[in-house]
C-alpha atoms as an extended CHARMM CRD file, in Angstrom:
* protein
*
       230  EXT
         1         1  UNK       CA            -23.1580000000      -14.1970000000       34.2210000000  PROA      1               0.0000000000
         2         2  UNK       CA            -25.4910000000      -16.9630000000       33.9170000000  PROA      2               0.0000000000
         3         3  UNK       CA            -23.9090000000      -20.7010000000       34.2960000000  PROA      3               0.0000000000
         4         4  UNK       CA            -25.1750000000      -24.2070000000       33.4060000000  PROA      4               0.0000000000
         5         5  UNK       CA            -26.7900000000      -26.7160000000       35.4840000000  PROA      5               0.0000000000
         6         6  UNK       CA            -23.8500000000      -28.9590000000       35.0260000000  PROA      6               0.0000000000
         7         7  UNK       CA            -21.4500000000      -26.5870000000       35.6700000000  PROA      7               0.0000000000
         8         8  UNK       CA            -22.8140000000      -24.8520000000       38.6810000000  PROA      8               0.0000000000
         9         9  UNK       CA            -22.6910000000      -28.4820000000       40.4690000000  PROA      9               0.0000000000
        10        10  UNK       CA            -19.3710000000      -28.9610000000       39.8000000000  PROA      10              0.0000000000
        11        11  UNK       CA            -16.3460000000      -28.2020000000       42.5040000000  PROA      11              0.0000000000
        12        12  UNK       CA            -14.4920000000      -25.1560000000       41.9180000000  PROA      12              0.0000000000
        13        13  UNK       CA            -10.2870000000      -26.2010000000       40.7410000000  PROA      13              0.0000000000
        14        14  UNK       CA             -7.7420000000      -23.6340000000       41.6230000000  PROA      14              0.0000000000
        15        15  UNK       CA             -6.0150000000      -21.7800000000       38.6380000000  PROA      15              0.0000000000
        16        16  UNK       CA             -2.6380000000      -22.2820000000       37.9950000000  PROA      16              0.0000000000
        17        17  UNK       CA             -0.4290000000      -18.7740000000       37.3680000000  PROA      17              0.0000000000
        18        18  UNK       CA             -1.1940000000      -16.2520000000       34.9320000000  PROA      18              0.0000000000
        19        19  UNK       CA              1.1710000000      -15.1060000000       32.8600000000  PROA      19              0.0000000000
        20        20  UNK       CA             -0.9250000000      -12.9870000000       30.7750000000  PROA      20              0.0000000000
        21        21  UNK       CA             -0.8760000000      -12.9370000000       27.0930000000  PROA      21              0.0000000000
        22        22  UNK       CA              2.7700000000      -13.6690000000       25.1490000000  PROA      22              0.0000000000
        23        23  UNK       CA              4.5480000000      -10.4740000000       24.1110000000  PROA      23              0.0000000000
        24        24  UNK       CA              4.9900000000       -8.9310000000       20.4240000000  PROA      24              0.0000000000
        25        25  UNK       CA              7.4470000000       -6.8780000000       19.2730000000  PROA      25              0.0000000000
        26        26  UNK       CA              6.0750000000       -3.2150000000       19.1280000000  PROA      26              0.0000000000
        27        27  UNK       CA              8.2450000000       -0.4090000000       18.2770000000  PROA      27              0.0000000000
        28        28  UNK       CA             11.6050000000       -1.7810000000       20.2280000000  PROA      28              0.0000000000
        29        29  UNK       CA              9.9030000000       -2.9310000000       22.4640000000  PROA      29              0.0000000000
        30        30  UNK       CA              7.8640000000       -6.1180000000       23.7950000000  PROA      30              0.0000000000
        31        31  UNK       CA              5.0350000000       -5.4180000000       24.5590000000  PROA      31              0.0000000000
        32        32  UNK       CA              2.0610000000       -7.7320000000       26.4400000000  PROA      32              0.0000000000
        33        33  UNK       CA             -1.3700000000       -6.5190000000       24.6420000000  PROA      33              0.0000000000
        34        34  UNK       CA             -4.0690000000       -6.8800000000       26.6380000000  PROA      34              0.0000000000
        35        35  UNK       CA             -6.0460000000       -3.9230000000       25.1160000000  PROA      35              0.0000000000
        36        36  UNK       CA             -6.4740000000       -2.1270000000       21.4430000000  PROA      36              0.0000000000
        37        37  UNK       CA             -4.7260000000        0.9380000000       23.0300000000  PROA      37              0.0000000000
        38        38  UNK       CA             -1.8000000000       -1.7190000000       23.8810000000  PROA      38              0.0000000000
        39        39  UNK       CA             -1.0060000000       -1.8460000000       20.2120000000  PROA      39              0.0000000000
        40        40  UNK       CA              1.4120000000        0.1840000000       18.0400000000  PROA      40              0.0000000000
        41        41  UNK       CA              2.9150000000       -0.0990000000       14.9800000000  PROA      41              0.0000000000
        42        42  UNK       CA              3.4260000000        0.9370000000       11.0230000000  PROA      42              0.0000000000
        43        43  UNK       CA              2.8060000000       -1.2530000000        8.2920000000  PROA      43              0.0000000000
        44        44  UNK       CA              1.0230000000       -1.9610000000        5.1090000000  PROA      44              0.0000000000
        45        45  UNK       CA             -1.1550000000       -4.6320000000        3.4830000000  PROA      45              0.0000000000
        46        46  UNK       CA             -2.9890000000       -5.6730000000        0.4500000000  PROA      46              0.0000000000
        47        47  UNK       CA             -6.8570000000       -6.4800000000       -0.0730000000  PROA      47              0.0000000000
        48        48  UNK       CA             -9.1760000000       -7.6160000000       -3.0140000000  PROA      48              0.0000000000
        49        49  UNK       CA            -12.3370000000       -7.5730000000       -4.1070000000  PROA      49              0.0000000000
        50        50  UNK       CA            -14.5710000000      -10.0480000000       -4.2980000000  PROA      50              0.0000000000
        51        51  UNK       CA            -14.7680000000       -9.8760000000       -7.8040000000  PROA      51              0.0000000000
        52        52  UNK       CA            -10.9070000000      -10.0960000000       -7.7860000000  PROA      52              0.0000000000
        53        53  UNK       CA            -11.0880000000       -7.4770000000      -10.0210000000  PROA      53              0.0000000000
        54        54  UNK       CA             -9.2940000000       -4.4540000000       -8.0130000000  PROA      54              0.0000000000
        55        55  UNK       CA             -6.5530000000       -4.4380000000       -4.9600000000  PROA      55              0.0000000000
        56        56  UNK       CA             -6.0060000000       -2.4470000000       -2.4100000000  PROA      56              0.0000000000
        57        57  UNK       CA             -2.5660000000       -1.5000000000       -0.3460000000  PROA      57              0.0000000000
        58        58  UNK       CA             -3.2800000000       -0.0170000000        2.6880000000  PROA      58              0.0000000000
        59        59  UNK       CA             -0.3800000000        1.2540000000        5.0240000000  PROA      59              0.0000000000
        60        60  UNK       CA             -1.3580000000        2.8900000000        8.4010000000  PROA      60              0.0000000000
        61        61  UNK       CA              0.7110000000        4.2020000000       11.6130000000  PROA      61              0.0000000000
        62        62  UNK       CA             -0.7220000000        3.2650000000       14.5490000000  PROA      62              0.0000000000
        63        63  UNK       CA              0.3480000000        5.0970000000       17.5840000000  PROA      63              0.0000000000
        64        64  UNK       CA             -1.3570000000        3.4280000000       21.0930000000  PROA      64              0.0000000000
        65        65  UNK       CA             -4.2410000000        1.9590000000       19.2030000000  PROA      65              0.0000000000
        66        66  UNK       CA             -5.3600000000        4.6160000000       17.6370000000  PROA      66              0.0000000000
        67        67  UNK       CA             -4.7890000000        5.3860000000       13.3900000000  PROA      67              0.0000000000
        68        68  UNK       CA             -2.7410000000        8.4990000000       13.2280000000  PROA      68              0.0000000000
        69        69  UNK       CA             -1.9710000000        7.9050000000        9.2240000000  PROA      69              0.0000000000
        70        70  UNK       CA             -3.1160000000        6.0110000000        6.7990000000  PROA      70              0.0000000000
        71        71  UNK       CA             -2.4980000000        5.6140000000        2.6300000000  PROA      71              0.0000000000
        72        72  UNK       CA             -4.6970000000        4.0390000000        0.6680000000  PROA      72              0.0000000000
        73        73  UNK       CA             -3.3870000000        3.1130000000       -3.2620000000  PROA      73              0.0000000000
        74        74  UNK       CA             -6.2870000000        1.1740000000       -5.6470000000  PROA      74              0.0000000000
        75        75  UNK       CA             -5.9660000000       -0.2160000000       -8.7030000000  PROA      75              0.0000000000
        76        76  UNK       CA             -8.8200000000       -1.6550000000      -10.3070000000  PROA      76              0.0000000000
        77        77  UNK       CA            -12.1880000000       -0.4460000000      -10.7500000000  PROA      77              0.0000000000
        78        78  UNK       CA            -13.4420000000        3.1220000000      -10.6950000000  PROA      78              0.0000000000
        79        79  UNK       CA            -15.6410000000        2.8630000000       -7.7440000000  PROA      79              0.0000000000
        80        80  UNK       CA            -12.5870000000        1.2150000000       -5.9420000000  PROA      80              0.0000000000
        81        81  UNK       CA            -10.7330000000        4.7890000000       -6.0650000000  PROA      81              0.0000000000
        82        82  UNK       CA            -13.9800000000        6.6540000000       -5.1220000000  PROA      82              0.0000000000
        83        83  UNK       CA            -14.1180000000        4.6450000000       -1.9130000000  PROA      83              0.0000000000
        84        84  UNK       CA            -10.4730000000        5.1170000000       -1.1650000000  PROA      84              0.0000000000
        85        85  UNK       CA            -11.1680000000        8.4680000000       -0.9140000000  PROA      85              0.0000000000
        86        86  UNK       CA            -14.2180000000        8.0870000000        1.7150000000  PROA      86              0.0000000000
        87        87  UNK       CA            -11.6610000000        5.7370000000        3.5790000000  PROA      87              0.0000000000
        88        88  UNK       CA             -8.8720000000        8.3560000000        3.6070000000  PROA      88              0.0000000000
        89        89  UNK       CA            -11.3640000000       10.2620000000        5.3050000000  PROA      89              0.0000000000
        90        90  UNK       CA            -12.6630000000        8.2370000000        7.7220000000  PROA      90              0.0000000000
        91        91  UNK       CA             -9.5200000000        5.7700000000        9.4010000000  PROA      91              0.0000000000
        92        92  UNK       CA             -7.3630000000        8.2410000000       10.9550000000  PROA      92              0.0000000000
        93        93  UNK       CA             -8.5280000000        8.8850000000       14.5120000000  PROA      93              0.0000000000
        94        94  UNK       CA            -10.0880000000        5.5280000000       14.6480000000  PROA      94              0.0000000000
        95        95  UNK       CA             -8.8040000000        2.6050000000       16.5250000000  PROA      95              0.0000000000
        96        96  UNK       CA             -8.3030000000       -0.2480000000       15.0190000000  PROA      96              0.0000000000
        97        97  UNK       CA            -10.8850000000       -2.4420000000       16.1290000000  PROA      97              0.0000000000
        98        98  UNK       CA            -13.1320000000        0.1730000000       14.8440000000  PROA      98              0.0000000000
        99        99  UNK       CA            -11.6830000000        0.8880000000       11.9570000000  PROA      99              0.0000000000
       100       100  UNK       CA            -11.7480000000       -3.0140000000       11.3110000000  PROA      100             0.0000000000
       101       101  UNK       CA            -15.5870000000       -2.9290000000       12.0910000000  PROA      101             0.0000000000
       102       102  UNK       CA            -16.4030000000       -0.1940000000        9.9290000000  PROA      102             0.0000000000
       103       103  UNK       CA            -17.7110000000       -0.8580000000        6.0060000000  PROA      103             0.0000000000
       104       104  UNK       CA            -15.1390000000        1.2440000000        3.6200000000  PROA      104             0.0000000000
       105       105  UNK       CA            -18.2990000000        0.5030000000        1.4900000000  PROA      105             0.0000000000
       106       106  UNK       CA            -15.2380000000       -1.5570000000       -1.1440000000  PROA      106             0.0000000000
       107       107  UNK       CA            -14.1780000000       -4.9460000000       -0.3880000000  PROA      107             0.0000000000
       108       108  UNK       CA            -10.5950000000       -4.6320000000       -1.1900000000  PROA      108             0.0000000000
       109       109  UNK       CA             -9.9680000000       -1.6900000000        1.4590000000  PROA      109             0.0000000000
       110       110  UNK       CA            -11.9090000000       -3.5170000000        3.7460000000  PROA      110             0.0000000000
       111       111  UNK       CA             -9.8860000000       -6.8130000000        2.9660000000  PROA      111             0.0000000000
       112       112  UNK       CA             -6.7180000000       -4.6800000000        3.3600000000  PROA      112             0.0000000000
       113       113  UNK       CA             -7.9660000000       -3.3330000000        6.4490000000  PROA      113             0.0000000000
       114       114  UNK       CA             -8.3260000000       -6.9440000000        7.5620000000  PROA      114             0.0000000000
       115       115  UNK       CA             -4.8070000000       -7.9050000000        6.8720000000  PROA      115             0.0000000000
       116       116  UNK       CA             -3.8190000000       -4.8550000000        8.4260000000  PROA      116             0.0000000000
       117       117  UNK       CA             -5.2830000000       -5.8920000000       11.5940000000  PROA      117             0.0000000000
       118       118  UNK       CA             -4.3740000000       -9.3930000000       11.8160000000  PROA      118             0.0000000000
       119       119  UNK       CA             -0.6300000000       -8.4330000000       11.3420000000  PROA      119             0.0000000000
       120       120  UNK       CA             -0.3770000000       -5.7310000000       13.6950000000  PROA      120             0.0000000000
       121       121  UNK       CA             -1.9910000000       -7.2470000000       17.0530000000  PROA      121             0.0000000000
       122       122  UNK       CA              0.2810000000      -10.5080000000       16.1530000000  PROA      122             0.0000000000
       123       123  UNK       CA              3.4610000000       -7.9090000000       16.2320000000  PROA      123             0.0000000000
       124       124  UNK       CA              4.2370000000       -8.1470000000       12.5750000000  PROA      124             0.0000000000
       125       125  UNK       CA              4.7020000000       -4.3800000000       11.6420000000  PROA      125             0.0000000000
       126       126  UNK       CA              7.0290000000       -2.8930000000        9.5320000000  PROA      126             0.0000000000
       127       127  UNK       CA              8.5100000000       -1.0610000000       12.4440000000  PROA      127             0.0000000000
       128       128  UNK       CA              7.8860000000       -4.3850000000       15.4490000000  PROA      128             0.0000000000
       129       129  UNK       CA             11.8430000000       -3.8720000000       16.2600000000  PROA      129             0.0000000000
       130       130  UNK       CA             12.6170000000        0.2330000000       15.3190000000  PROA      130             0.0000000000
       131       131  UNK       CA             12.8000000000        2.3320000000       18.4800000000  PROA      131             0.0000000000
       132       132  UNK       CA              9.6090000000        4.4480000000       19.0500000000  PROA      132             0.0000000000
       133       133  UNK       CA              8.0380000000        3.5840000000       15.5960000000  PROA      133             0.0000000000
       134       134  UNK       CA              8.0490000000        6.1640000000       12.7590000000  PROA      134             0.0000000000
       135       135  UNK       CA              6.5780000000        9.8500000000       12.8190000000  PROA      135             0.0000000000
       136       136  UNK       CA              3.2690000000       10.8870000000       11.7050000000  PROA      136             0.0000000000
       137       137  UNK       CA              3.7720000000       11.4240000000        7.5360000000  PROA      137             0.0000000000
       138       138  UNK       CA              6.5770000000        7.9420000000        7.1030000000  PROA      138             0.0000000000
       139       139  UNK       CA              3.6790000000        6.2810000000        4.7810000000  PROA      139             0.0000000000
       140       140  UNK       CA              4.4920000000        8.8430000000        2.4220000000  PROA      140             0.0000000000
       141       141  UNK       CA              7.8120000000        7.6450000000        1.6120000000  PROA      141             0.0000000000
       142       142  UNK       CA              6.1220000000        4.8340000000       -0.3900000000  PROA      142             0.0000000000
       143       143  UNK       CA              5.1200000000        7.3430000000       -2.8160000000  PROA      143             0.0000000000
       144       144  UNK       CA              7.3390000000        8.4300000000       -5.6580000000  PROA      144             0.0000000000
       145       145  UNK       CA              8.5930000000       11.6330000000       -6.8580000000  PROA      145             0.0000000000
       146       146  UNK       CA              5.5710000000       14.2460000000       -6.9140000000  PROA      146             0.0000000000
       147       147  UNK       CA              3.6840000000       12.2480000000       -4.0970000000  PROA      147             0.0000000000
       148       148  UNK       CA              2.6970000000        9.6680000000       -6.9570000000  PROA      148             0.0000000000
       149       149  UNK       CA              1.9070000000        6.1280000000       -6.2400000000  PROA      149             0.0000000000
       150       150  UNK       CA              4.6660000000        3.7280000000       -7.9220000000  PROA      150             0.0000000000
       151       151  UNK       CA              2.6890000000        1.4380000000      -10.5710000000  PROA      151             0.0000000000
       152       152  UNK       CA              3.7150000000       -1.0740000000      -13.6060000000  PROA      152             0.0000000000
       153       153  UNK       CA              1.5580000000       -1.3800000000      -15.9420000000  PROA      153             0.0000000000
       154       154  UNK       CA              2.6760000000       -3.9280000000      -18.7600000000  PROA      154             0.0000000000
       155       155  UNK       CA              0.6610000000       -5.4070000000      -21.3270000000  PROA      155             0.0000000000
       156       156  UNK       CA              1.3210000000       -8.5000000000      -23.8150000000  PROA      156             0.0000000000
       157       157  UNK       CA             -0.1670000000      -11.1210000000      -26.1650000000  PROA      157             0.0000000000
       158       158  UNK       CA              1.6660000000      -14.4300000000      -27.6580000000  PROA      158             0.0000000000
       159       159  UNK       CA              1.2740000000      -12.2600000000      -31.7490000000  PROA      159             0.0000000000
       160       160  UNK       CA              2.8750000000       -9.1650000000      -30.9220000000  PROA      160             0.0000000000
       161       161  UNK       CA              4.5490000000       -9.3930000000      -27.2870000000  PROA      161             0.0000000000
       162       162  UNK       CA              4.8930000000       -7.1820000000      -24.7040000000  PROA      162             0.0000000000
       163       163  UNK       CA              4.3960000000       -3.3380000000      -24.4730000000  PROA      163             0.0000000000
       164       164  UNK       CA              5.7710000000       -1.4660000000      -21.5180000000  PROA      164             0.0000000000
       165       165  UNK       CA              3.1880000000        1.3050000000      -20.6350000000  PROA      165             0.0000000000
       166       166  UNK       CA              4.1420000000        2.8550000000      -17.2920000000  PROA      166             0.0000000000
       167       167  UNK       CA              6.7230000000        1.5770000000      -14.4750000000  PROA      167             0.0000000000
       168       168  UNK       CA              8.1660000000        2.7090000000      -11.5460000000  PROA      168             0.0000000000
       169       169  UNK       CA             10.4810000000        5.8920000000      -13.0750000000  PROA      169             0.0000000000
       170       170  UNK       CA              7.4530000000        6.7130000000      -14.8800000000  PROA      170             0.0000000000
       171       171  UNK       CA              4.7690000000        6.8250000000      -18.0840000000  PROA      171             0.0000000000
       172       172  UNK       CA              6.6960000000        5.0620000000      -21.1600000000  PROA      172             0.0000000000
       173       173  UNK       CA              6.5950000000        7.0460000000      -24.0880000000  PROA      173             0.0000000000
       174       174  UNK       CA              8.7840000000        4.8140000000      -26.3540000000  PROA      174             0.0000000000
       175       175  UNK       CA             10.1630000000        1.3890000000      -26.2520000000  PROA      175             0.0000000000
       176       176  UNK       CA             13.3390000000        0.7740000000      -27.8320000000  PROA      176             0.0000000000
       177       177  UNK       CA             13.9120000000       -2.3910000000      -30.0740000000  PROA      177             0.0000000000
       178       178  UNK       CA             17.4440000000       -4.4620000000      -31.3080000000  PROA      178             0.0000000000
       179       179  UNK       CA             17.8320000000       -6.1910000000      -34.4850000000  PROA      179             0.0000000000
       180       180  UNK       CA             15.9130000000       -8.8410000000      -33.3260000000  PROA      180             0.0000000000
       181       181  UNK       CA             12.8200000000       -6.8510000000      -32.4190000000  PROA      181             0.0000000000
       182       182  UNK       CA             13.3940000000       -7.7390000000      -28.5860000000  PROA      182             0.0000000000
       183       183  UNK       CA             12.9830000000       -4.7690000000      -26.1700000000  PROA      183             0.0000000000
       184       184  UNK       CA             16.0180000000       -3.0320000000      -24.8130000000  PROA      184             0.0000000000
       185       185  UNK       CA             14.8460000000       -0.1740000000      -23.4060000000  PROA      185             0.0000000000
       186       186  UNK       CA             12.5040000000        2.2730000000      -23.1310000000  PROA      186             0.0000000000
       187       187  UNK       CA             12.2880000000        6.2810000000      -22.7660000000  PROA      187             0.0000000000
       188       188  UNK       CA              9.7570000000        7.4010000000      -19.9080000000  PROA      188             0.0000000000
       189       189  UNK       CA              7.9470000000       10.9370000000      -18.5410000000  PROA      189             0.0000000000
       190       190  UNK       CA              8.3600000000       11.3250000000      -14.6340000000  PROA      190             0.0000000000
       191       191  UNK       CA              4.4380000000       12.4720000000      -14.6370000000  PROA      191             0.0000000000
       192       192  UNK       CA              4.9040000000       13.2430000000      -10.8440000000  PROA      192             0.0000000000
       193       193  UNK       CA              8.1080000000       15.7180000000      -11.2000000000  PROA      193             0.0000000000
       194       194  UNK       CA              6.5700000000       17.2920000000      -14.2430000000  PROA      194             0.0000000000
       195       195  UNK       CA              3.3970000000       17.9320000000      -12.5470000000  PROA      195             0.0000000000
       196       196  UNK       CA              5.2540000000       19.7900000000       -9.6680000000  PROA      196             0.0000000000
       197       197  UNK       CA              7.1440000000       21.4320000000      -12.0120000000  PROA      197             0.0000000000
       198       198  UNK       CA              3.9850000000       22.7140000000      -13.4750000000  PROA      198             0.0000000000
       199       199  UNK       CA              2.4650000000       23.6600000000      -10.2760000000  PROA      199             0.0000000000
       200       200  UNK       CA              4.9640000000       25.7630000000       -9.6300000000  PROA      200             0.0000000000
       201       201  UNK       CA              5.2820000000       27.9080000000      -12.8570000000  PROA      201             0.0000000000
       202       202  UNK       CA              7.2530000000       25.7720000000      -15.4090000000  PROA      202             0.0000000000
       203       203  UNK       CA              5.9880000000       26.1080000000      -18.9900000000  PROA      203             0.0000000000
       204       204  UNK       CA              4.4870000000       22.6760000000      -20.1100000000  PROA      204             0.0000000000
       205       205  UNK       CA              6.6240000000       22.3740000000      -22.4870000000  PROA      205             0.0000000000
       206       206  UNK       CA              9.7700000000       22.8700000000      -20.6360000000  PROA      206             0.0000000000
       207       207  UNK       CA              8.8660000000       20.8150000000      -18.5780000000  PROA      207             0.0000000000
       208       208  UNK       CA              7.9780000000       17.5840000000      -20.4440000000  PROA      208             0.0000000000
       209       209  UNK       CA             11.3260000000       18.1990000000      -21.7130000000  PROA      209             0.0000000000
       210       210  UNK       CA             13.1490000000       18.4020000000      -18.7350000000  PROA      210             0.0000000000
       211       211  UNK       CA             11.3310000000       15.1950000000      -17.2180000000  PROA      211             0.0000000000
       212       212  UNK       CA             12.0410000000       12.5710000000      -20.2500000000  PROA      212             0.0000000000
       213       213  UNK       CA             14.4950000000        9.7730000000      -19.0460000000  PROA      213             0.0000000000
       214       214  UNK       CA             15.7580000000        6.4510000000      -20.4280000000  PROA      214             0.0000000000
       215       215  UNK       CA             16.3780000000        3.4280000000      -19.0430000000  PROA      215             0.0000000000
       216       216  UNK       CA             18.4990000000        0.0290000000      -20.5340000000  PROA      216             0.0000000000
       217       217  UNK       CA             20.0780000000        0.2880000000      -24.0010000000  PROA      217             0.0000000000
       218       218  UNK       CA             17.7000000000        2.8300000000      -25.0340000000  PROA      218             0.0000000000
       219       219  UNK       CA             20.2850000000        4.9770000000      -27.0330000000  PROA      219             0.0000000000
       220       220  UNK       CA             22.0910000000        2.3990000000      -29.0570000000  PROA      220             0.0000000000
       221       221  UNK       CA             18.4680000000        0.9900000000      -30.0440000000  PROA      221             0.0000000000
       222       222  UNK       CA             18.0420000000        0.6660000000      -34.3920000000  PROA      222             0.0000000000
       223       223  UNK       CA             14.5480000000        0.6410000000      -33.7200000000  PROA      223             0.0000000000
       224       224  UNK       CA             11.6300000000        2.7530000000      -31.4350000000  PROA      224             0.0000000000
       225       225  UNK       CA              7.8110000000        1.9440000000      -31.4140000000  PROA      225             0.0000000000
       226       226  UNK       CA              4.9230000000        3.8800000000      -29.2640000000  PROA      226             0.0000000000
       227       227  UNK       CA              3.9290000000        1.1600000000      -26.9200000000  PROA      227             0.0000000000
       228       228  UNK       CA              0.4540000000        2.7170000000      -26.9920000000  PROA      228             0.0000000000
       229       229  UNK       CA              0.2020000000        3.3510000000      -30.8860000000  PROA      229             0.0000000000
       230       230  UNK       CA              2.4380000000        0.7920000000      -32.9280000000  PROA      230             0.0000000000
């Protein structure tokens, strides 16, 4: 350690007591971080691109510093889902300091990653006050049916308002219409289910069928259009 002039002539002052750093809340439990491994903890975040033209959320369990999970969701560009895959690769086993310090080559993870960090050593996880965290595979659970990330995708103009085009129970097939030409309802596809279904055996047919659902007034509707088509 090399010191100053100035300070090497001054008189040395006794330190007060230490009390070390404050403690967070970490898994039921407080817990005074003084080191990456100190820190544990699930939770999620959300990054951009500089662009601003693709986000990222980012959820990772952390289990005594180190990533033991992690799910990355994009929407955006196509690159953007390319590098999510590198990153899926890559974070778990890392701690996260590292992980933090390590270019996930697109902005948006890496801002996510950021958020991810800054939350977590301050002792603002998802699971700060839940006894011993969650297990290994809880990120999951933010998926939907089918292991399929949850998405809305609406689109609109001020001549011909809005069309409803895929939301949380699924991809909207029709969009149902009252007297007045205002949406009521729509019919959707659970793509996830029907996928599974697929996988294991079900004709393609059978099960498109059995995977259609409707949601609002869709039923009583004078009136469908193809949100996609019409």
């Amino acid at each position: 350690m090399t010191y100053s002039h100035e300070v090497e002539q001054m008189c040395p002052v006794a330190k007060g007591p230490h009390h070390g750093p404050a403690p967070i809340p970490e898994e039921g439990q407080w817990v005074k971080a003084y080191e990456i491994k100190d820190i544990s903890g699930l939770t999620h975040g959300v990054g951009w691109c500089a662009p601003e033209q693709g986000t990222c959320k980012l959820s990772l369990n952390i289990k005594n510093g180190i990533i033991e999970e992690a799910l990355v969701e994009t929407i955006g560009c196509s690159g953007m889902t390319h590098s999510a895959a590198m990153a899926g690769e890559i974070l778990p086993g890392k701690t996260i300091l590292e992980a933090l310090n390590t270019d996930l080559v697109c902005d948006a993870i890496n801002v996510a990653m950021r958020e991810l960090f800054l939350q977590i050593v301050y002792g603002r996880s998802q699971t700060a006050f839940s006894d011993d965290g969650l297990p290994v595979g809880a990120c999951l659970e933010d998926l939907g049916k089918g292991l399929r990330s949850m998405t809305g995708t609406i689109f609109s103009t001020k001549a011909k308002g809005v069309r409803y085009l895929e939301l949380t129970e699924g991809y909207i097939t029709k969009v149902a219409l009252d007297e007045n030409n205002e949406a009521i309802g729509y019919q959707f596809v659970r793509l996830g289910k029907m996928m599974e279904d697929i996988r294991h055996g079900v004709d393609p047919k059978t099960a498109y069928e059995k995977n259609i659902g409707t949601y609002g007034r869709f039923a009583d509707a004078p009136k469908y259009i193809d949100p996609r088509e019409e």
